[in-house]
C-alpha positions as CSV (number, residue, x, y, z in Angstrom):
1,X,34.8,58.1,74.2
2,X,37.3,60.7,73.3
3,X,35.2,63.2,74.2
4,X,34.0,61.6,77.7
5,X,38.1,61.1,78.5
6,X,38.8,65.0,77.9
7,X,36.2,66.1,79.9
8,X,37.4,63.9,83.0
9,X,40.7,65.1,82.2
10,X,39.5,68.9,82.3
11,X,37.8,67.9,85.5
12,X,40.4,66.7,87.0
13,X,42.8,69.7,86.2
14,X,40.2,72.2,87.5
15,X,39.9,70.1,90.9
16,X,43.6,70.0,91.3
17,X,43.7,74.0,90.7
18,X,41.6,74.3,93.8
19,X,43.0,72.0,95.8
20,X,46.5,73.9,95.3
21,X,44.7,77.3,96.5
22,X,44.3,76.5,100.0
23,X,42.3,79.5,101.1
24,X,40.5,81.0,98.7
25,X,38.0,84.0,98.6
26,X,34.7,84.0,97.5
27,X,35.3,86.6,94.5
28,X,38.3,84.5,93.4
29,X,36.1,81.4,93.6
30,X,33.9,82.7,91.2
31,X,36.3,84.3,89.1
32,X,38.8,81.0,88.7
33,X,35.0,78.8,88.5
34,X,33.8,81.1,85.4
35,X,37.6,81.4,83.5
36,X,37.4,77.4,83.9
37,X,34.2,76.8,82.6
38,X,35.4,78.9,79.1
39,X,38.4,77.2,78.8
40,X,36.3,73.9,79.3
41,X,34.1,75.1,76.7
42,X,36.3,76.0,74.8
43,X,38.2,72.8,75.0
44,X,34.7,70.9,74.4
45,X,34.2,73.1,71.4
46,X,37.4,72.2,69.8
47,X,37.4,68.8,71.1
48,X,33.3,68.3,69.3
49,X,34.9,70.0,66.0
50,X,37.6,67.7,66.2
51,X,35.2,64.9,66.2
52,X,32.5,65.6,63.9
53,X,35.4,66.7,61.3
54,X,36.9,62.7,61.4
55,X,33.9,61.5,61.3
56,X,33.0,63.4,58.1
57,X,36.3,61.8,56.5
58,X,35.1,58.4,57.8
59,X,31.2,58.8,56.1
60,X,33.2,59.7,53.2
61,X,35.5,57.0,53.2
62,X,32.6,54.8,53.9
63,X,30.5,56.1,50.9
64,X,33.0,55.6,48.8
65,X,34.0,51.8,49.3
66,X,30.0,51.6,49.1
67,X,30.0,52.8,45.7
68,X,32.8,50.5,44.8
69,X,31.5,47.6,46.3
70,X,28.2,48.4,44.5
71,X,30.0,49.0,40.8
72,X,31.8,45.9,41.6
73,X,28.2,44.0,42.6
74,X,26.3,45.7,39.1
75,X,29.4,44.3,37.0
76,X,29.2,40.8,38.6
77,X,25.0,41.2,38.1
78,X,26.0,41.9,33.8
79,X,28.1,38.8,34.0
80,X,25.9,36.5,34.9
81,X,22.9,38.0,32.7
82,X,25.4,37.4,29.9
83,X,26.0,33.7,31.1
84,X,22.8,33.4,31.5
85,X,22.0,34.7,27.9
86,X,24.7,32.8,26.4
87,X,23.2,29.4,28.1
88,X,19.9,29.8,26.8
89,X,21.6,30.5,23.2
90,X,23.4,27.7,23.7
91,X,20.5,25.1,24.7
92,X,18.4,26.4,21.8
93,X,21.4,25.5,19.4
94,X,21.2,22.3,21.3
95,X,17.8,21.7,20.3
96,X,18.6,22.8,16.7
97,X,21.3,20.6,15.9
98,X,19.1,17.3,17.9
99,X,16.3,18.3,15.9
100,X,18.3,18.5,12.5
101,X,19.6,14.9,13.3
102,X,16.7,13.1,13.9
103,X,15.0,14.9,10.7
104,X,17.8,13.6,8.3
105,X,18.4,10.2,10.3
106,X,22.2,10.6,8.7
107,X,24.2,11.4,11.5
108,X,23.1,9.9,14.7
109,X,26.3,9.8,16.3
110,X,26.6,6.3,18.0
111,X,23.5,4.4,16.1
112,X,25.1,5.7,13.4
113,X,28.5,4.9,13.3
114,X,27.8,1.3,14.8
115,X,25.5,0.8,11.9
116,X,28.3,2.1,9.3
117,X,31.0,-0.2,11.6
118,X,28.9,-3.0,10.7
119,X,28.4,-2.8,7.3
120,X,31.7,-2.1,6.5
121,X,33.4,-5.1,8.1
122,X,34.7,-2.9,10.9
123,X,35.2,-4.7,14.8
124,X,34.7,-2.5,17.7
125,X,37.5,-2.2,19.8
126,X,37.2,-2.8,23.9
127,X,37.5,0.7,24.7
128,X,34.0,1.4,23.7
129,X,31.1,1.1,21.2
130,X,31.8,3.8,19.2
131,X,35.5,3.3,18.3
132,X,36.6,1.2,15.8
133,X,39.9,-0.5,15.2
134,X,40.7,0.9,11.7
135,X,42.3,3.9,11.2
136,X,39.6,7.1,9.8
137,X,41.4,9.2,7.4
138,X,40.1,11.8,5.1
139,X,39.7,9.7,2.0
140,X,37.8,6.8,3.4
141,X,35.5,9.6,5.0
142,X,35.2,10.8,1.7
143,X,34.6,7.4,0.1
144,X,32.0,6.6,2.7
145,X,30.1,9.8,2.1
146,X,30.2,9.0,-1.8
147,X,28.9,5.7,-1.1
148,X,26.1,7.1,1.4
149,X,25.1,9.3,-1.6
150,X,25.1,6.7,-3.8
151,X,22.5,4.8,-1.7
152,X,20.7,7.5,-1.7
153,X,20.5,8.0,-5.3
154,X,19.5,3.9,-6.0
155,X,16.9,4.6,-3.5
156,X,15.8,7.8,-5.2
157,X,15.9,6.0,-8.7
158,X,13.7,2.9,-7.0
159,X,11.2,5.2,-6.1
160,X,10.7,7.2,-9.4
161,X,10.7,3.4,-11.0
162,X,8.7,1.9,-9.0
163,X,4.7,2.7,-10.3
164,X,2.4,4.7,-8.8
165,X,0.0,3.1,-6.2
166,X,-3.7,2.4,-7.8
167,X,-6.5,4.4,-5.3
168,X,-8.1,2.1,-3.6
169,X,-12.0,2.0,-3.6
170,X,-13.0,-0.8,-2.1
171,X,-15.4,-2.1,-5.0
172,X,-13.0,-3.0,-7.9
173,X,-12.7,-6.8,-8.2
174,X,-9.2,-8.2,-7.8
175,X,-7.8,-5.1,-5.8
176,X,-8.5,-6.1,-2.7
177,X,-6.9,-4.2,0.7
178,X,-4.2,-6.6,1.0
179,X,-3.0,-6.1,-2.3
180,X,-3.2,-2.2,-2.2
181,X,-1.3,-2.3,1.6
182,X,1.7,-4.0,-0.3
183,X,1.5,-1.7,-3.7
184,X,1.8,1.6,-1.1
185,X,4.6,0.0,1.3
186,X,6.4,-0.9,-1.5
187,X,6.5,2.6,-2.7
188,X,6.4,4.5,0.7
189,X,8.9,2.0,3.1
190,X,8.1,2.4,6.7
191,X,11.8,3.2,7.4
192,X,11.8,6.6,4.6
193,X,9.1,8.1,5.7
194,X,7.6,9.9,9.2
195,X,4.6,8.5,10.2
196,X,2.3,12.1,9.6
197,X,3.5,11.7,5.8
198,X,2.7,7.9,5.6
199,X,-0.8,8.8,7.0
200,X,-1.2,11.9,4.5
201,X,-0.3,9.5,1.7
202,X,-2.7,7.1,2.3
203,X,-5.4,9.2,2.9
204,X,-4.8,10.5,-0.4
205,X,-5.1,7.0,-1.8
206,X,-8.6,6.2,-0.9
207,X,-11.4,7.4,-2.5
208,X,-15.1,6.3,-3.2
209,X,-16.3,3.6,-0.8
210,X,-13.3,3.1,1.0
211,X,-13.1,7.1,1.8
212,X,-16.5,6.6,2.9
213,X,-15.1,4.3,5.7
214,X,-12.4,6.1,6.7
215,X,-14.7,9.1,7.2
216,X,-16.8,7.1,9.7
217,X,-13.3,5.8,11.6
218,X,-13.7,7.1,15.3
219,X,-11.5,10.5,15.3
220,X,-8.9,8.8,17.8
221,X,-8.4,6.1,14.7
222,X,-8.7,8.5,12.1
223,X,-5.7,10.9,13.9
224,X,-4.2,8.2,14.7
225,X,-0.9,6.5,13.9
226,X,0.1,4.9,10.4
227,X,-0.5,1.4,12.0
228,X,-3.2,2.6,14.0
229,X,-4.9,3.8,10.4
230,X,-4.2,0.4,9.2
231,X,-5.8,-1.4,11.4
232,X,-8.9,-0.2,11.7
233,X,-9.8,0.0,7.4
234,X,-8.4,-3.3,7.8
235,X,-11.2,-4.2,10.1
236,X,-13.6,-2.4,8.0
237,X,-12.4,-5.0,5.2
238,X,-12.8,-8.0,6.9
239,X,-17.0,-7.2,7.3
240,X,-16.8,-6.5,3.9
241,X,-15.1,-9.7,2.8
242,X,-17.7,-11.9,4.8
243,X,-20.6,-10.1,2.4
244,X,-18.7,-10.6,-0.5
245,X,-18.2,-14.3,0.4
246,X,-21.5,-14.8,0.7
247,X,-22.5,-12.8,-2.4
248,X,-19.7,-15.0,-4.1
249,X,-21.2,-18.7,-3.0
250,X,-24.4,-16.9,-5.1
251,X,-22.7,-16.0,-8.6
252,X,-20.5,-19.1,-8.4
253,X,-23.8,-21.2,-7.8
254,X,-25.1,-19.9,-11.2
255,X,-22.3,-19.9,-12.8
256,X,-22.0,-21.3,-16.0
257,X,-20.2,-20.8,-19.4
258,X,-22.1,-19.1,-22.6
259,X,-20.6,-20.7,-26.0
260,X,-19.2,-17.2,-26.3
261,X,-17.0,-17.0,-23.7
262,X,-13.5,-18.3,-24.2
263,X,-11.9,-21.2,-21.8
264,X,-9.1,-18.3,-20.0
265,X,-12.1,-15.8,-19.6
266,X,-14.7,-18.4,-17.7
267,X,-11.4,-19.4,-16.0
268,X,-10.8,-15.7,-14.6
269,X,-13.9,-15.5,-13.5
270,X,-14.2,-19.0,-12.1
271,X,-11.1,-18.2,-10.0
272,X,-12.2,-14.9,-8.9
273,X,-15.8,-16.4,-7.4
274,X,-13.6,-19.0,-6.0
275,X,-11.4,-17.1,-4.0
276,X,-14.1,-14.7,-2.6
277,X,-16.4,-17.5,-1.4
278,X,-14.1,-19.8,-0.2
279,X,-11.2,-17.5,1.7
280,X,-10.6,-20.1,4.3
281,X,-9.1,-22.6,1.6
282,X,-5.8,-22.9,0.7
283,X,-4.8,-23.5,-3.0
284,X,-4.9,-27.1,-2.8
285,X,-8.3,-27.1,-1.9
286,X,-9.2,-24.5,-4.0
287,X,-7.7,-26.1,-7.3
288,X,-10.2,-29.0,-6.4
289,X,-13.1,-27.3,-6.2
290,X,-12.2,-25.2,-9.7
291,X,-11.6,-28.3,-11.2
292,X,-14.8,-29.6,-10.5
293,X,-16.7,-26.6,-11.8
294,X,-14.7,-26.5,-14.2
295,X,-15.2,-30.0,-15.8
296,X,-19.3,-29.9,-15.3
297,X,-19.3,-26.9,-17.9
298,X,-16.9,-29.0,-20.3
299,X,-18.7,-32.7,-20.0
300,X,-20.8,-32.6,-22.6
301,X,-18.1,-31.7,-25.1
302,X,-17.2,-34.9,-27.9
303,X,-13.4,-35.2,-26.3
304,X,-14.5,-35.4,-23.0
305,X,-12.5,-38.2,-22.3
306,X,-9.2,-36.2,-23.0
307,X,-10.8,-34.3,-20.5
308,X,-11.3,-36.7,-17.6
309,X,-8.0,-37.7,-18.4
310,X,-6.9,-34.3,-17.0
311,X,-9.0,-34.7,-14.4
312,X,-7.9,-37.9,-13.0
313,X,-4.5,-37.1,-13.0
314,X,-2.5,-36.8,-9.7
315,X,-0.5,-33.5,-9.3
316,X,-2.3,-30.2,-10.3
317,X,-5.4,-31.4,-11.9
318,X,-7.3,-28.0,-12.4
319,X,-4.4,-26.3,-14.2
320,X,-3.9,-30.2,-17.0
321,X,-7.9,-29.7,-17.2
322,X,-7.4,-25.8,-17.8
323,X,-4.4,-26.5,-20.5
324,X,-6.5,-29.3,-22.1
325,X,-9.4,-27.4,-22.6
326,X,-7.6,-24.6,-24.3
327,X,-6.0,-27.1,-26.8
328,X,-9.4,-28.4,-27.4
329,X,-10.4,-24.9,-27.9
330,X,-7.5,-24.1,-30.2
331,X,-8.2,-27.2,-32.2
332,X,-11.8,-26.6,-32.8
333,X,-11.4,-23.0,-33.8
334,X,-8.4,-24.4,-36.4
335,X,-11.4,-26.8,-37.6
336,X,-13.2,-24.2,-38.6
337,X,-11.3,-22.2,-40.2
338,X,-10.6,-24.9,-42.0
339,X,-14.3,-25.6,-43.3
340,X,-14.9,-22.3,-44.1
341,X,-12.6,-22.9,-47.3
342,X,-14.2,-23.9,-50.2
343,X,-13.7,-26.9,-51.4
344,X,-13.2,-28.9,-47.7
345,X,-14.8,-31.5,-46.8
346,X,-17.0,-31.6,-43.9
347,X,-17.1,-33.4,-40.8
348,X,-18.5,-36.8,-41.9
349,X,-16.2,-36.9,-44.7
350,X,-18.6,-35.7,-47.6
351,X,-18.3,-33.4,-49.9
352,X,-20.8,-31.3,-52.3
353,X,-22.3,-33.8,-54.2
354,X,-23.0,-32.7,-57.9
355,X,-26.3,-31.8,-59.1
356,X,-28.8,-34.6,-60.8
357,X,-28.9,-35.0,-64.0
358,X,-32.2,-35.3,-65.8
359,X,-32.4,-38.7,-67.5
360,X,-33.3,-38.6,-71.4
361,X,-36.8,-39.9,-71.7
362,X,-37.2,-43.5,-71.9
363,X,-38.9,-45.1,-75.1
364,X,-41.3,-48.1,-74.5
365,X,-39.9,-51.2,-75.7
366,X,-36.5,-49.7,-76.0
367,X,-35.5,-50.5,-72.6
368,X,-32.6,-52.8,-71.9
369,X,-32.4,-55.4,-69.4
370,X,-30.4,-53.8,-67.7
371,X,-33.4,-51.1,-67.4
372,X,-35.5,-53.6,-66.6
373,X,-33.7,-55.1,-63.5
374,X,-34.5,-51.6,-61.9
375,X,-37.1,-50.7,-59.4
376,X,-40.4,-49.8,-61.2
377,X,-40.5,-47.1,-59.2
378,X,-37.6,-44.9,-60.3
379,X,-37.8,-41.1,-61.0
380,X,-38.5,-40.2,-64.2
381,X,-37.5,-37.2,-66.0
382,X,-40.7,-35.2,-65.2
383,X,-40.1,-35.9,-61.5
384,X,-36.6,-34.8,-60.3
385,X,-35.2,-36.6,-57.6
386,X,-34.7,-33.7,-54.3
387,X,-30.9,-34.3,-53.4
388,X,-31.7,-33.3,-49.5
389,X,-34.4,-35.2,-48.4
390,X,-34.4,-38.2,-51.4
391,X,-38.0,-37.7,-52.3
392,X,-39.5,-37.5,-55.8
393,X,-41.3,-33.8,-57.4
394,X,-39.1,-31.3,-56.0
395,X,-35.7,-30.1,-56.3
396,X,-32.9,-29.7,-53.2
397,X,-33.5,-25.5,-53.3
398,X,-37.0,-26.1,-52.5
399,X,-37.0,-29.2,-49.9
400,X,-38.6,-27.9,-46.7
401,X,-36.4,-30.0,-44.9
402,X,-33.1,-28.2,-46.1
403,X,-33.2,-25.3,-43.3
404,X,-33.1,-28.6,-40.7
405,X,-30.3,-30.1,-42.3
406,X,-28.8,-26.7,-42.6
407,X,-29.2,-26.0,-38.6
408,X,-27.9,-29.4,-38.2
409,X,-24.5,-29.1,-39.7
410,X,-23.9,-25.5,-38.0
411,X,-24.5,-27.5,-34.8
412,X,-22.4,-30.0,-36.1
413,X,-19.6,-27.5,-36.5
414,X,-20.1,-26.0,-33.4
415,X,-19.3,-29.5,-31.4
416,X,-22.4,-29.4,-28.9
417,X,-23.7,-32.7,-27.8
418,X,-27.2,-31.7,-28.2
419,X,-26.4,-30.6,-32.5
420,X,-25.0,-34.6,-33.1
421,X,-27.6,-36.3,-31.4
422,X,-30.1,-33.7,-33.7
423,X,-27.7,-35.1,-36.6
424,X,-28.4,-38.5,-36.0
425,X,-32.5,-38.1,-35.0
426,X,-32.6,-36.3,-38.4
427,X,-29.9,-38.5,-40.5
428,X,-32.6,-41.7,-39.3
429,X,-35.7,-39.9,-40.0
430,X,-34.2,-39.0,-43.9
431,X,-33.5,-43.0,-44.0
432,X,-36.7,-44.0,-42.8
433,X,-38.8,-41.5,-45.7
434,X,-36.4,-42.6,-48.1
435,X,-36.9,-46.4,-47.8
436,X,-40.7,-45.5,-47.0
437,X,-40.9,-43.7,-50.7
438,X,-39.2,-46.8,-51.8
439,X,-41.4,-49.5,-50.9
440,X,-44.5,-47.1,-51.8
441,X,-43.0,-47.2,-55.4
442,X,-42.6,-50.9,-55.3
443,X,-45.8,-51.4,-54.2
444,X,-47.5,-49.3,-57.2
């Protein structure tokens, strides 16, 4: 524009010039025309180096609030890499310190302090949850922290006291699941442990049959959660339980007691049968059906009647029966011991008997009436009396009869029903030869 403006203004100088000549020539025309178009050019020239000099300056001035703007932009770009570096640093402490709390489970801000509120008598105030009325200095903090690690401590001490959990197989009698869940909860609570370990550590507690199962668990069971774990070998168990039950209405059909076998151990076993086949029943029901068993193996014993005493009574009849049995037992075995001193006498009341004497020889005509009042048929000394079996010619050591009577009085000792009533057969038969041999001497 400045330009354009001093060119008009040269214009206009140069027309007023020749308007002020009125006349003139052609020669000065020219002349005056040519002087004017170098001082124009001139003028231009000065005017266009004017021009492009300031707008040199101005470029430069330009460029150089360009470079400051731009220093200015790089340092506001370095500023917000290092906000942006100090957030992320700042997040991942964030995750740190959230991760750290719900590891240790000590320090849960809110859940934690209600929980410590509460169990110290504390009442929250109605500004908020987390604020309680009583005052926190340093030395209850400090007495709370020693009391935090004394609970932790007790707990430490339960758990090294506390015995170590039996594997579970799945075959031992009298383990059964149930009984090994409780064992490993009791030792591994729920609430101390994450759910990955409490998996790991039962894992580790299986082994033979009950491994086998958990190896044939569907992967989504076996991966699973602690409960989910549970469940399913708990299953498992149940199917086993129904073939043990029916297994068990076998062995306790057949059961019986061997004369070896003490009164507590045919009870264990007894009990043992009864609570596999009959898992349905409660312990009332059960206690009947024990006692039942129970007093078909015992019937035939001499103090039965003690025993049905028991049996009939009102409250608890299977446990009187048990505890009568076992004092029958007790009393039986202190009857024994008993005979096996010499000297005792037995059972019936007898003792050894002393040995026969041989009578002297008798002279005829000698005899007195008392002699003669006797049975003709008396022993004489050439034929010894047998002290066993009460027949004439042979002595007791020799009597075929004496490994009966011997049999008979170990059966006798024993207390089976079957040895008396062998007692008595034999006990009639020895009357019957004796008063047989009798009358046969009579009669000669």
């Amino acid at each position: 524009m400045a330009w354009v403006e001093s060119e008009e203004a040269v214009v206009a100088v140069s027309d007023t010039g020749v308007s002020d000549n009125t006349q003139p020539t052609q020669p000065e025309m020219i002349t005056d025309r040519a002087q004017d178009d170098a001082v124009m050019q001139d003028e231009l020239e000065l005017e266009f180096r004017r021009l492009c000099g300031d707008d040199k300056e101005r470029a430069e001035v330009l460029q150089e609030e360009m470079r400051c703007r731009e220093s200015e932009l790089q340092e506001l770009r370095q500023r917000c890499r290092e906000q942006d570096e100090e957030l992320q640093r700042l997040r991942q402490r964030q995750a740190e310190l959230s991760a750290i709390s719900d590891n240790t489970k000590l320090y849960a801000a809110e859940g934690w302090l209600r929980q410590f509120g509460q169990r110290e008598g504390l009442e929250p105030t109605a500004g908020g949850d987390t604020e309680y009325s009583s005052s926190w200095t340093r030395d209850e903090e400090n007495r709370r922290s020693d009391h935090c690690r004394e609970e932790g401590m007790s707990s430490y001490l339960k758990y090294i006291a506390l015995p170590d959990v039996k594997p579970y197989s799945g075959t031992e009698k009298g383990y059964s699941f149930q009984t090994f869940v409780e064992a490993f909860e009791l030792k591994y609570p729920v609430s101390s442990w994450a759910d990955t370990e409490l998996c790991a550590l039962f894992r580790a507690k299986l082994v033979g049959k009950a491994r086998s199962q958990y190896e044939a668990l569907p992967r989504s069971e076996r991966r699973g959660s602690y409960e989910v774990l549970k469940r399913a070998l708990a299953r498992e168990c149940r199917a086993e339980e129904r073939t043990n039950k029916v297994l068990a209405l076998g062995q306790l059909r057949h059961l019986r007691k061997a004369e070896s076998q003490s009164i507590a151990e045919f009870c264990v076993e007894l009990e043992r049968l009864t609570r596999q086949a009959y898992p349905e029943l409660d312990e009332k029901a059960l206690a009947t059906e024990r006692a039942h068993l129970l007093y078909e193996q015992l019937v035939h014993w001499k103090d039965s009647y003690y025993l049905m005493e028991a049996l009939e009574s009102e409250d608890d009849a299977y446990m009187k029966l048990k505890a009568t049995a076992q004092r029958i037992e007790r009393r039986d075995l202190t009857l024994r011991n008993v005979r096996a001193v010499p000297g005792v006498k037995s059972e019936q009341g007898q003792s050894a008997r002393p040995p026969v004497r041989a009578k002297p020889p008798s002279i005829p005509g000698s005899m007195s009436k008392e002699g003669d009042g006797r049975t003709k048929g008396a022993p004489t000394a050439k034929e010894p009396l047998c002290f066993t079996c009460k027949k004439p010619g042979h002595r007791a050591r020799d009597c075929p009869k004496r490994a009966v009577v011997t049999r008979v009085a170990r059966e006798q000792e024993k207390g089976s029903l079957s040895a008396r009533l062998l007692a008595a057969v034999c006990r009639s038969s020895n009357s019957r030869s004796v008063d047989e041999s009798q009358s046969s001497q009579r009669q000669k």
